[in-house]
C-alpha positions, 0 to 999 in steps of 0.5 A, spaced: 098 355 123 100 361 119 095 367 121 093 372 116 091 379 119 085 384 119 086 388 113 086 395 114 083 400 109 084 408 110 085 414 106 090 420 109 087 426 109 085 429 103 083 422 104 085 418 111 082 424 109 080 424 103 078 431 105 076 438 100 074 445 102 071 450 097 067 457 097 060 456 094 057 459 088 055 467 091 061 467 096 063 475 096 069 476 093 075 475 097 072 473 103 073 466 101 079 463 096 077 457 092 081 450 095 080 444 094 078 437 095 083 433 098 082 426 096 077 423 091 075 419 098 081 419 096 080 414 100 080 421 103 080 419 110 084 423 114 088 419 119 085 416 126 086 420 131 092 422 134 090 422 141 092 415 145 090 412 151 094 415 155 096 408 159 098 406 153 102 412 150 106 411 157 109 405 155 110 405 148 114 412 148 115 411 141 120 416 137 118 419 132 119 417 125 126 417 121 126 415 114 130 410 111 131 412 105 135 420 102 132 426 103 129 428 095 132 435 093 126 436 087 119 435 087 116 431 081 111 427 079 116 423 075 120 419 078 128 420 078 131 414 073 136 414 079 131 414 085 133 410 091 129 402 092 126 399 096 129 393 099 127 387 094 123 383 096 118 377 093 111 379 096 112 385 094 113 383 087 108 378 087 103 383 090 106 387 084 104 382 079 097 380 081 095 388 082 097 388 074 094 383 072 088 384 076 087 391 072 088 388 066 082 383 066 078 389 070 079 393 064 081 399 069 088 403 068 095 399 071 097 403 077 104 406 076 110 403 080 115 409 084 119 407 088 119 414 092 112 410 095 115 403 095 120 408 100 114 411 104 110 404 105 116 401 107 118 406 113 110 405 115 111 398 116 117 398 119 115 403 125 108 402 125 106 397 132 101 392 132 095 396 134 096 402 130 093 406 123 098 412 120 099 418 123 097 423 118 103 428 120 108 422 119 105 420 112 105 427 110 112 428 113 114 421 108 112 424 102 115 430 102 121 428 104 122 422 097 119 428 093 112 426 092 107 432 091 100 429 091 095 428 097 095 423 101 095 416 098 089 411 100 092 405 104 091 399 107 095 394 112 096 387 113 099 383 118 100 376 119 105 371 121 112 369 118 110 364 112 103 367 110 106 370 103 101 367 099 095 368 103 097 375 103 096 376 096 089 372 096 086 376 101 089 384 100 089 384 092 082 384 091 081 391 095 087 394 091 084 393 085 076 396 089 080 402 089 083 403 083 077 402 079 076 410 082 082 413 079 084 414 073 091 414 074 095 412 081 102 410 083 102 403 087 107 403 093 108 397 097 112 396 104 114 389 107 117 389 113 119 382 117 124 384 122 119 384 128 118 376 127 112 379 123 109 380 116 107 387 116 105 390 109 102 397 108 099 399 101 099 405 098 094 408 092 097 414 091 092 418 085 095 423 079 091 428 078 096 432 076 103 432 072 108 436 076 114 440 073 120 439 077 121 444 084 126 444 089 124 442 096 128 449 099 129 455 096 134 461 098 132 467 103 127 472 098 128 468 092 122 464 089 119 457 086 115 456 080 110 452 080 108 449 073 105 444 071 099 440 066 092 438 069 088 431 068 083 431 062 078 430 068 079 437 071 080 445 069 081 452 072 087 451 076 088 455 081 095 456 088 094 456 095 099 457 099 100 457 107 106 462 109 110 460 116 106 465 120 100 461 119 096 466 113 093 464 107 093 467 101 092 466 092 097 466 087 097 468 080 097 463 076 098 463 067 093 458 065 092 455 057 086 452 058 087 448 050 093 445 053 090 443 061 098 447 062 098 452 068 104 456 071 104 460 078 109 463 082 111 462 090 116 468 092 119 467 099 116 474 101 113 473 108 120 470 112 124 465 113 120 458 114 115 454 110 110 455 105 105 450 104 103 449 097 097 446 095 094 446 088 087 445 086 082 445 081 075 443 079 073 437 078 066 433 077 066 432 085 067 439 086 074 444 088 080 438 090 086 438 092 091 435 087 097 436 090 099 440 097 107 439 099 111 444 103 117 448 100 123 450 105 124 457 105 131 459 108 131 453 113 132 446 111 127 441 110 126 436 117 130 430 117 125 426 121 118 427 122 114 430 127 110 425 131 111 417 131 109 413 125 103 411 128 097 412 133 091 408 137 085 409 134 079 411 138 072 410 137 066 416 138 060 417 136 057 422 131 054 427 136 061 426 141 065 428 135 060 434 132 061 437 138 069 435 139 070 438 132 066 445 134 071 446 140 077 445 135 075 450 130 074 454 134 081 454 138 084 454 131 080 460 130 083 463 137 089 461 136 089 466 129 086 472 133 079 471 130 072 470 134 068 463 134 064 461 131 056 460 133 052 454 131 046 455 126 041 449 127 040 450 119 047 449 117 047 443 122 042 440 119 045 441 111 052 439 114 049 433 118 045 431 111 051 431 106 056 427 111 050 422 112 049 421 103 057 421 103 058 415 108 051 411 105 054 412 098 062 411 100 065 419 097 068 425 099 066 431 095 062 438 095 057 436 090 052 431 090 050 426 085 043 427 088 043 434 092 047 438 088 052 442 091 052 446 098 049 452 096 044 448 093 043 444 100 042 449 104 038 454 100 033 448 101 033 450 108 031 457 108 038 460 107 041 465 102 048 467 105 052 471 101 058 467 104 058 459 104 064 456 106 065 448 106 070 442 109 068 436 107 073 430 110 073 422 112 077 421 118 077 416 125 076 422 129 075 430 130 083 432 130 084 428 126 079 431 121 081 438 124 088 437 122 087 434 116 084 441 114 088 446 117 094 442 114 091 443 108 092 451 106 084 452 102 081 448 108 085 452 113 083 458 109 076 457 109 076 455 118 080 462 119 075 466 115 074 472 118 067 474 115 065 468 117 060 468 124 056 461 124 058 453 122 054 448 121 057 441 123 055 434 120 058 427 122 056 421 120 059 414 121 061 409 116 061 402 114 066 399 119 073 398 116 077 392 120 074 394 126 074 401 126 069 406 123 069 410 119 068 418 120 065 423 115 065 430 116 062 437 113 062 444 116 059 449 113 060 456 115 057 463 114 
């Protein structure tokens, strides 16, 4: 009898992290440059935890993840017309077709087919193990490297014997179809593989936000990139936010023309040779978000495999165990740029720990509430007038996960490392369980 495995759904940070980081309304100027959400829950789930079992670590040694396909030399939001393939496939077709004719009796957008995401989907099915989710720094290493510039796509695993092709599309297509009615514009990507004697699928729904002119993945020593494009209808007031090698954080200009959503930006590589992680954001109904966040290769050359295995085990804790976890992360970080820590506030807590509960009852990600409004609006209802708030709010299956997914992200680094800032509040709450593991979702609050 043909076995049909459990579905996986998460979201890779700014989705598994659908994550987001944004200075609030009455923030002194330049204390806190604006940054973005990472990922409608887009899936917005930051990636589970990175941190194995130790025993089990031991003996699998995995290698870390070696991409199938070239290396693109662009970034673009349009995929090459001579772009590399995925291996064809019948599943992956008929998975395809089903979506599409799905989303036409659904009335919602047809996801867009790229093959630069088939690649990356497929790579994951390929490495993954039987018990593992995406390890966020091999799927963000994944998208860079086929040239896609946009957050972390929302993704969902399936797993079933050999021959159970047509239970796979019954069972995995309706929840493709759930999240895309989110989105009003996605890529698709789907990676089969059955070289291990078992069916292994990974879906990935990738949101376009934004329309990115083309831009070269490396960029000479002291030369510059720019950075231009066209936002979607649904967002305005552009702005860049870039990661130097050195870890600083920093805004860029940008030249926008509000009538036609059209912005352009400038990255120069003035601060040595490395790379410069680009992010760009925009405000939206939810909020600041991240529409896109990719890294430029400065004087170096872009990775050729990524730096850590394709998969982790994922871990379960509880909400109070990863409140405290996600404090000693910070805090490290913090360290680790030369900063001081920064001490608990009992009102902060409470306001952080409120929204991340409102966020995993009603299943999104996003600094401003359908019914609380937004951060500064939560915690003036506590007594608090700061004249700096900062807030990072993510899902993820874990504290590092959470944590890393904020500092890979330059806004969400940008608001941990403040140097103004003195106290945080941390709220986690638990989610609806997904195949077995819990979602986590995360707001700090930091003044």
């Amino acid at each position: 009898m043909n076995r049909v495995g459990r579905v996986m759904r998460g979201g890779l940070l700014a989705t598994l992290l659908g994550a987001a980081a944004c200075a609030q309304p009455g923030a002194a100027a330049g204390h806190a440059p604006a940054s973005a959400a990472t990922g409608p829950a887009a899936l917005s789930a930051l990636a589970p935890s990175s941190a194995a079992p130790a025993a089990k670590a031991a003996a699998r040694r995995p290698e870390p993840l070696v991409p199938s396909g070239a290396a693109a030399t662009v970034y673009a939001s349009t995929e090459p017309t001579d772009g590399a393939k995925a291996p064809a496939d019948p599943l992956r077709d008929a998975i395809r077709a089903a979506v599409r004719e799905g989303a036409r009796k659904a009335g919602i957008p047809t996801p867009e087919v790229d093959g630069r995401l088939d690649l990356a989907m497929n790579d994951l099915a390929r490495a993954l193990g039987p018990d593992d989710l995406p390890a966020s720094e091999a799927v963000d290493f994944l998208l860079a490297h086929y040239g896609l510039p946009d957050p972390p796509p929302e993704w969902l695993i399936q797993r079933a014997t050999l021959g159970s092709d047509g239970e796979f599309a019954d069972q995995i297509v309706p929840q493709v179809l759930e999240t895309l009615k989110a989105k009003q514009a996605a890529r698709l990507g789907i990676g089969v593989d059955r070289s291990s004697g078992e069916l292994s699928v990974v879906i990935g729904v990738q949101a376009r936000e934004v329309d990115l002119d083309a831009v070269p993945r490396r960029i000479r020593p002291q030369k510059s990139a720019t950075i231009a494009g066209r936002l979607r209808a649904s967002f305005h007031d552009p702005e860049l936010v870039v990661t130097a090698p050195d870890g600083r954080v920093r805004e860029v200009a940008v030249r926008a023309a509000p009538e036609t959503r059209r912005f352009e930006g400038t990255i120069a590589c003035d601060a040595g040779a490395g790379r410069y992680q680009v992010a760009v954001t925009a405000d939206g109904a939810g909020g600041l978000g991240v529409l896109a966040n990719f890294p430029l290769y400065c004087g170096v050359s872009p990775p050729r495999h990524a730096p850590v295995p394709a998969g982790v085990l994922p871990t379960q804790t509880t909400a109070k165990e990863a409140e405290a976890r996600l404090l000693v992360l910070v805090n490290r970080d913090r360290a680790a740029a030369g900063l001081p820590p920064l001490a608990i506030d009992a009102r902060l807590a409470e306001t952080a720990r409120a929204h991340s509960r409102d966020m995993a009852d009603h299943d999104f990600v996003a600094h401003i509430s359908p019914t609380t409004g937004s951060g500064a609006e939560r915690v003036e209802r506590v007594g608090l007038a700061p004249d700096l708030l900062l807030e990072n709010v993510g899902r993820a299956y874990s504290a590092e996960a959470a944590e890393s997914g904020f500092m890979a992200s330059p806004g969400h680094r940008n608001n941990i490392l403040d140097r103004h800032a003195r106290f945080i509040g941390i709220g986690v709450a638990a989610g609806r369980e997904v195949a077995g593991f819990v979602p986590l979702f995360v707001t700090q609050l930091m003044m």
